[in-house]
N, C-alpha and C positions, 0 to 999 in steps of 0.2 A: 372175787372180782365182781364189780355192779355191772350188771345187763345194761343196754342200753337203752334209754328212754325214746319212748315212739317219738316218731314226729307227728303233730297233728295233721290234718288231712286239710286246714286253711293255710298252712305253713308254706307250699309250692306254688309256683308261679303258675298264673292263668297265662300266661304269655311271655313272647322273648326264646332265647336259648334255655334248654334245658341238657345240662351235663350228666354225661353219663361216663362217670370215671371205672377206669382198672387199674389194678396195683400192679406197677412195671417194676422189672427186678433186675433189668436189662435192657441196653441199648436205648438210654432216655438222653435228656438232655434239657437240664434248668437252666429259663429263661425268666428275665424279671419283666417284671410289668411297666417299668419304665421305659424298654425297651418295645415291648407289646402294643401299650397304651399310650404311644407320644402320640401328642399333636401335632406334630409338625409333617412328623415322616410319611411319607406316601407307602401305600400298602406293599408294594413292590418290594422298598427298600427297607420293611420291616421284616419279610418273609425273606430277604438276601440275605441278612444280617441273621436272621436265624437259621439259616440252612451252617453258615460259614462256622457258627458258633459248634455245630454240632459234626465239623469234619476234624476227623485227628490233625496232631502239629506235623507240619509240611506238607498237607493237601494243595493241590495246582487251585487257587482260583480265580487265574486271570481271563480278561475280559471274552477272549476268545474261548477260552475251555469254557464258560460258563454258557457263553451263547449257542458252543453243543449240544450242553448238559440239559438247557433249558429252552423253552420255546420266543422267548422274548428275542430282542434284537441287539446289536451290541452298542448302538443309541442309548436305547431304556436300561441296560445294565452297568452301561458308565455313569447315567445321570444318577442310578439307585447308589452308587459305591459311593459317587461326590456327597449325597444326601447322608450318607455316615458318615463319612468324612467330617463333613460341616458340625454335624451334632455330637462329634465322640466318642462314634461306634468303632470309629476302622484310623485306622493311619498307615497310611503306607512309604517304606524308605526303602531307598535305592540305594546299596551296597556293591563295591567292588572286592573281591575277592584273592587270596594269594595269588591264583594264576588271571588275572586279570580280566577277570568276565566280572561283569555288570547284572546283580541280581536284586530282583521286587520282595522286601521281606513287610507281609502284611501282619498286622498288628491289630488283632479283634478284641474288644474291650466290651465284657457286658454288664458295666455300668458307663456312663459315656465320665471322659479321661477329655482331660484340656493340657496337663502336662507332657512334656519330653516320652518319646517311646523308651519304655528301658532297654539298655544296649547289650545285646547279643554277647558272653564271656566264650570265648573260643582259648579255649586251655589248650597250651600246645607242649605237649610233655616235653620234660626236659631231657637230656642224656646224662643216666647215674655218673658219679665220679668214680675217676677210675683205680681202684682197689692198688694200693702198693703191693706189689708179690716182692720178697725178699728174695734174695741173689742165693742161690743155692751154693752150698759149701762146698769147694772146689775137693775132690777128690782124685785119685789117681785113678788116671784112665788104664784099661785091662788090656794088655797085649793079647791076642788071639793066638791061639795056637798058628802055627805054621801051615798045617794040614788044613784049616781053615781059611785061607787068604786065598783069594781068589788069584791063580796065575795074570801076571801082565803082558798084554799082546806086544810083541815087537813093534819098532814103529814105522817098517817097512809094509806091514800088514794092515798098519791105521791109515799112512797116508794114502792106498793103495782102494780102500773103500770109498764109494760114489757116495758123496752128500745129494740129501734129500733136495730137490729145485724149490727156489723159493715161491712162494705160493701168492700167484696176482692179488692184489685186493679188488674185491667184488664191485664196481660200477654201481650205483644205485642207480635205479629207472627215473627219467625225469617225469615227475608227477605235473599232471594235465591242470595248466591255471583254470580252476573256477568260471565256470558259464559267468558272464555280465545278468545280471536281473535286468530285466525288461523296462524302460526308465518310460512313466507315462505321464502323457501331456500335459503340459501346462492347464491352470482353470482358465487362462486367457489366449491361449492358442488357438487360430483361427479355426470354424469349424470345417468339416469337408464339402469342398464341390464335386458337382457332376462334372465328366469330361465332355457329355454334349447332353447342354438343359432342354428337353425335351419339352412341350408345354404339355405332353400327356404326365409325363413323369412329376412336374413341377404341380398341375392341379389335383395330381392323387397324392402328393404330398401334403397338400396344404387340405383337403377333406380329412386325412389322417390325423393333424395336428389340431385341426376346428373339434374332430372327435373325440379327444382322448379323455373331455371334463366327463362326456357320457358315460365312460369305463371308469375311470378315475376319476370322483368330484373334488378332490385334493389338487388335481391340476387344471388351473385356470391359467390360458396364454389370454395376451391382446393379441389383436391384429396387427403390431410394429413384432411381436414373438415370433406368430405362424410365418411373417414373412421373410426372418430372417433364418429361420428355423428350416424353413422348406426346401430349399438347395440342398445341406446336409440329410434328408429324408431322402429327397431323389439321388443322392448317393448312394444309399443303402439299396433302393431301388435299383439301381444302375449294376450294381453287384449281387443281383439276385434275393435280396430280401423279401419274404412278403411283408400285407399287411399284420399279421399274427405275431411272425418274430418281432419287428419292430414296438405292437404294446406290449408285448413278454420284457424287450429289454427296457422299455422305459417306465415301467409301469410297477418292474417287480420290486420288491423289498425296498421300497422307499424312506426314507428317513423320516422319524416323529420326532420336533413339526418340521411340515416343510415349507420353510421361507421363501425359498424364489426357486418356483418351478421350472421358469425359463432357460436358469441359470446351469440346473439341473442337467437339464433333457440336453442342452449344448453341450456338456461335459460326455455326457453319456454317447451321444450320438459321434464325437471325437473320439473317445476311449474304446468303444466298443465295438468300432467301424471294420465290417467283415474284410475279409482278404478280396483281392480282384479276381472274376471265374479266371480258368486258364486258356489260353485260346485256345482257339479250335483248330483243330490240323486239316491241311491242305488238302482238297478234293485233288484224288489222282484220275484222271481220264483214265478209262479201260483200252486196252489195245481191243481191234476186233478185225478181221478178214473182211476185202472185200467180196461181194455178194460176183463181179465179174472177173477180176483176175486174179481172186485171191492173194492178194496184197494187205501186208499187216497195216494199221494205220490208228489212229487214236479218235474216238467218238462216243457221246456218251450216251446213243443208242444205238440199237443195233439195225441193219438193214438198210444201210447204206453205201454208198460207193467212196471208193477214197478218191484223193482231188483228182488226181489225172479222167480217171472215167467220167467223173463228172463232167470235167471241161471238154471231154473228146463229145460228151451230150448237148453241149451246150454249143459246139462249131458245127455246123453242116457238112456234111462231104462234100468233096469237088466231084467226084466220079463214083455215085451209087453202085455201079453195077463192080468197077475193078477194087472196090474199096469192101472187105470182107469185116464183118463184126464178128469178132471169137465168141463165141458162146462157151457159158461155164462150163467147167468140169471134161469129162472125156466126149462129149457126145462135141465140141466146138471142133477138137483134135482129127475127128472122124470128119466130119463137113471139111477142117480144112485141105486133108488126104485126098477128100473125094473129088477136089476143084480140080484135080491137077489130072489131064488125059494118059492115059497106059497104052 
């Protein structure tokens, strides 16, 4: 066997990628350069197309497993599949099934393919035929010995035995219909008002709305935007939102690109519009004693007279002297005792 011949030392690149290969013996996966090197296809939908290539037959990779799998959005990984699509990387067909469910069977091609998908052969065995058994040659049948026959019960003794009751059929449980899925708002359903537009609520809505190109430069409102926008804001307001949750909910995971931002934050501010607080429960007045005749009465602080003392405070006496005030507790008891001559 001939050694092999050096490489000269001008022969490597002063610059660019320099590869540094190892011999895989396992768990590879050939891909062609036409597929690598197009023109057309955007990086994204080159590295899709080779991930796909490289998963066994009947791997899941629809658009939502993939937006799992991968950090991208499920925007960027529907337009990366359309982008195979168009070129003749992917095709994908919609099949209904013996028991009639509706399945996505994708078709990865890696050279691109402008023909017909070839059609799935689903062999469905037959049942063998059924073998003729020939009639067995009629033979004399063997009398039993006598000794061997089982006695027969008289029929005094037969009719005289309980039959087994016949046995109800079991009821099946009525199975619970299906929650309804949550059916969400039209894109042209009005947005939310306040129950009462506040002008504090209303100009910290519209500061919030003038803000959000600061956080987000992808959303740009007018001033016909912020001012229809801002009612639905001091709604969210109105229901205890702060300013934080509201650019959380309008701001996150945005779509690439975004066409109408306005259109957007309307939808969102409909859709996402928090539940109403719960009210508040009814303040109970405390019972409390009064402070002179000990009488319960309702007040919601303490050290006071209930109504009657009050209003006996509030008339003058007619006759200071025959007219006695009870003093609290037992020391009134004793004064009143003492008035009386023995």
């Amino acid at each position: 066997m001939r050694a092999p011949r050096p490489v000269p030392a001008d022969a490597s690149p002063k610059f660019g990628v320099m590869h540094v290969k190892a011999r895989l013996t396992g768990h590879f996966t050939v891909l062609g350069n036409r597929l690598t090197q197009h023109r057309e296809l955007s990086l994204l939908a080159i590295g899709l197309s080779a991930h796909i290539q490289s998963l066994p037959p009947g791997a899941r990779i629809g658009i939502k497993f993939l937006a799992q799998r991968f950090p991208d959005s499920e925007a960027r990984i529907a337009a990366a599949l359309r982008e195979l699509e168009v070129h003749g990387f992917l095709r994908r067909v919609r099949e209904r099934l013996a028991d009639g469910r509706v399945v996505t069977l994708t078709y990865s091609y890696n050279q691109p393919h402008t023909g017909a998908p070839p059609r799935p052969v689903r062999v469905t065995p037959s049942a063998p035929a059924p073998t003729p058994v020939p009639a067995p040659a009629s033979e004399p049948t063997p009398v039993p010995p006598a000794s061997l026959v089982p006695p027969v019960p008289p029929a005094s003794l037969v009719s005289s035995v309980p039959s087994a009751p016949p046995v109800a059929p079991v009821a099946k449980a009525p199975t619970a219909p299906p929650s309804p899925r949550p059916s969400l708002p039209s894109p042209t359903a009005p947005p939310p008002q306040p129950r009462i537009p506040l002008p504090s609520l209303l100009h910290a809505a519209t500061e919030l709305l003038a803000g959000l190109h600061h956080h987000t430069p992808r959303i740009t409102l007018t001033a016909q935007d912020v001012d229809r926008l801002a009612p639905a804001v001091a709604a969210w307001f109105e229901r205890g939102a702060t300013p934080a949750d509201l650019r959380r909910a309008l701001t996150d995971d945005l779509p690439d690109p975004l066409r109408h931002p306005a259109k957007l934050l309307r939808y969102r501010l409909t859709a996402l519009l928090p539940p109403p607080p719960p009210a508040a429960a009814p303040r109970v007045v405390p019972l409390r004693n009064c402070d002179r005749c000990d009488r319960a009465f309702r007040s919601p602080a303490p050290g006071h007279y209930c109504r009657d003392c009050t209003a006996d405070d509030a008339t003058p006496p007619a006759d200071s002297q025959n007219r006695m005030r009870p003093l609290p507790g037992r020391a009134g008891i004793n004064h009143y005792e003492r008035s009386f001559p023995r």
